[in-house]
Rosetta silent file (secondary structure, phi, psi, omega in degrees, C-alpha in Angstrom):
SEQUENCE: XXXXXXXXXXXXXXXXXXXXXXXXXXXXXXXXXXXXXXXXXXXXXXXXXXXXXXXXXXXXXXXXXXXXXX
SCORE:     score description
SCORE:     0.000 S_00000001
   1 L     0.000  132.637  167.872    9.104   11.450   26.496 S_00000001
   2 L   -68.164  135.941  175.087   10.818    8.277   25.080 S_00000001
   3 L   -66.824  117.550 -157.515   11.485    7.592   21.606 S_00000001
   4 L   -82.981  113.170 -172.874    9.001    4.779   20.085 S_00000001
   5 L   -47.174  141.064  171.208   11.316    1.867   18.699 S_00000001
   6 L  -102.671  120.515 -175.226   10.281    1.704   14.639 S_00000001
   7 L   -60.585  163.265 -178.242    9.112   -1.820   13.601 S_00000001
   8 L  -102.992  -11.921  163.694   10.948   -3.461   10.969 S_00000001
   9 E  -144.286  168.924 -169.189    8.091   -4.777    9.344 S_00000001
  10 E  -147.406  150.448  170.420    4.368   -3.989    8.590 S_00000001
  11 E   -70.121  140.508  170.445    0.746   -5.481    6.879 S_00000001
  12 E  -136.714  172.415  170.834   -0.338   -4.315    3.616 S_00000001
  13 E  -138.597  121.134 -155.309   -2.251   -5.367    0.950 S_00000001
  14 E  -123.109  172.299 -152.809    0.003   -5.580   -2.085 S_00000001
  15 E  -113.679   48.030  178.788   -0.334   -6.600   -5.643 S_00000001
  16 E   -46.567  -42.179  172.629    1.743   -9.829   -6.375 S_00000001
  17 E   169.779  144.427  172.660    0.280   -9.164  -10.024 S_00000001
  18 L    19.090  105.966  158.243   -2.741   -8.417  -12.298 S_00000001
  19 L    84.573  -23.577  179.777   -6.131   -8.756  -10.576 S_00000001
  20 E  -125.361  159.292 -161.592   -4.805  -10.615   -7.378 S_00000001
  21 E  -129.369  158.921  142.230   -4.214   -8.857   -3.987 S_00000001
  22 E  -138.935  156.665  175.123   -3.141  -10.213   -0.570 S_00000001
  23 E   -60.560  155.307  149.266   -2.089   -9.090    3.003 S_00000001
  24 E  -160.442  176.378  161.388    1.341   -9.525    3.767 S_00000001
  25 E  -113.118  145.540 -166.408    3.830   -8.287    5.567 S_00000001
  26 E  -133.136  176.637 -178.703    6.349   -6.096    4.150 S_00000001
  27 E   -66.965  172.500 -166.499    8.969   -3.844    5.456 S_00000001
  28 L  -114.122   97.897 -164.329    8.703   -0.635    7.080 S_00000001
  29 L   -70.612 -157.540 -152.461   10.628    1.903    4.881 S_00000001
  30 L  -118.801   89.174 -176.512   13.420    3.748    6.235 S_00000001
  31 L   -31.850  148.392  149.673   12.868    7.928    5.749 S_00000001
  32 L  -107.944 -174.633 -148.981   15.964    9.660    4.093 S_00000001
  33 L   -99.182  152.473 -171.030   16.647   13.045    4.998 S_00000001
  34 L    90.863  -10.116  172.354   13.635   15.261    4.095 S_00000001
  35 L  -125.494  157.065  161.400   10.964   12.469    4.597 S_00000001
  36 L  -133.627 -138.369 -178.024    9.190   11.370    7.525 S_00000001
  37 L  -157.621  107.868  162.007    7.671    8.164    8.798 S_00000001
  38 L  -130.589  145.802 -162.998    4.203    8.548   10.275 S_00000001
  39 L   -93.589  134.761  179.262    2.355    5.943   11.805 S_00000001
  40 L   -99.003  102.195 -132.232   -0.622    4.585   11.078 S_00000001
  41 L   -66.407  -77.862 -157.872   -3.327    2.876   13.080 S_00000001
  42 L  -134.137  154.712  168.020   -6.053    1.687   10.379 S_00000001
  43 L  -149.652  149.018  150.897   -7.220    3.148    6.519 S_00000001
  44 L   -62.235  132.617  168.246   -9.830    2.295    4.776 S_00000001
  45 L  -102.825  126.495 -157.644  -10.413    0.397    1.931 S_00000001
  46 L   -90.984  102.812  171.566  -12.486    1.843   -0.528 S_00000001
  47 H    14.380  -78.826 -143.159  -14.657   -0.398   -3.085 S_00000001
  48 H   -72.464  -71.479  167.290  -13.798    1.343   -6.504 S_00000001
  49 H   -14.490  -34.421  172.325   -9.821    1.446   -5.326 S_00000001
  50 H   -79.821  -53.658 -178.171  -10.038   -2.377   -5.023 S_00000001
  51 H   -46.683  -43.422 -175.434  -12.005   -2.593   -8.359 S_00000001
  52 L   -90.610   13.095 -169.035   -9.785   -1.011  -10.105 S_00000001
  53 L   -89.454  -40.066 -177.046   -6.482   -2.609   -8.267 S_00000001
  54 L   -78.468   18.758 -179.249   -8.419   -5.792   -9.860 S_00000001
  55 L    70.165   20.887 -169.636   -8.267   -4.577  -13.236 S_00000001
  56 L   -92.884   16.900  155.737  -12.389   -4.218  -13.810 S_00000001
  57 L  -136.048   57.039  178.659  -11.941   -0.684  -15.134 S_00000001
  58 L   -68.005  -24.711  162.114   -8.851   -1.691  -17.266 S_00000001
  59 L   -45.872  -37.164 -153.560  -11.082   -0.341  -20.327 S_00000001
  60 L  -105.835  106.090  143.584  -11.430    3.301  -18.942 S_00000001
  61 L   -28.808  -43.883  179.891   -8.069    4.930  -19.974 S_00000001
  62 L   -31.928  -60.608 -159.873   -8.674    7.477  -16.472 S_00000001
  63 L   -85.658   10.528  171.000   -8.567    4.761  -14.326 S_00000001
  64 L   -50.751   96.390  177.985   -4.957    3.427  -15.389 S_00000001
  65 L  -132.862  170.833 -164.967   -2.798    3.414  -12.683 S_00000001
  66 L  -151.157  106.372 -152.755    0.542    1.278  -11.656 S_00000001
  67 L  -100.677  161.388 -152.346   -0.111    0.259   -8.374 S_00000001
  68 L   -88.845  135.084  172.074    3.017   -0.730   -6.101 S_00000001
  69 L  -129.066  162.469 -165.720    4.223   -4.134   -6.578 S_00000001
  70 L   -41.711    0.000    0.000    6.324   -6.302   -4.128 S_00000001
């Protein structure tokens, strides 16, 4: 079986900053030894995960998280 070339870049939907999200494409990282790279067709996106990426449960200590940015 042949070895699948690894793209150099891939869509996401990142977090230029507070409240706004967009697709883009970003790079594909590069495993170091001890990681692996597995590929992914499709994921869902879940309502609340969006809510809160958009700051609406900035109030709720719980839901504080620091979400990846570009």
């Amino acid at each position: 079986m042949e070895k699948a070339a690894i793209p150099e870049e891939q869509w996401a939907v990142i977090s230029p900053s507070k409240g706004k999200l967009q697709v883009a494409k970003i790079a594909v990282p590069k495993p170091v030894s001890g990681q692996i790279l597995i590929k992914v067709d499709s994921a869902p996106l879940n309502p609340s995960d969006l809510y809160c990426m958009k700051g609406f449960y900035d109030e709720f200590d719980i839901f504080r998280f620091n979400y990846p940015q570009p």
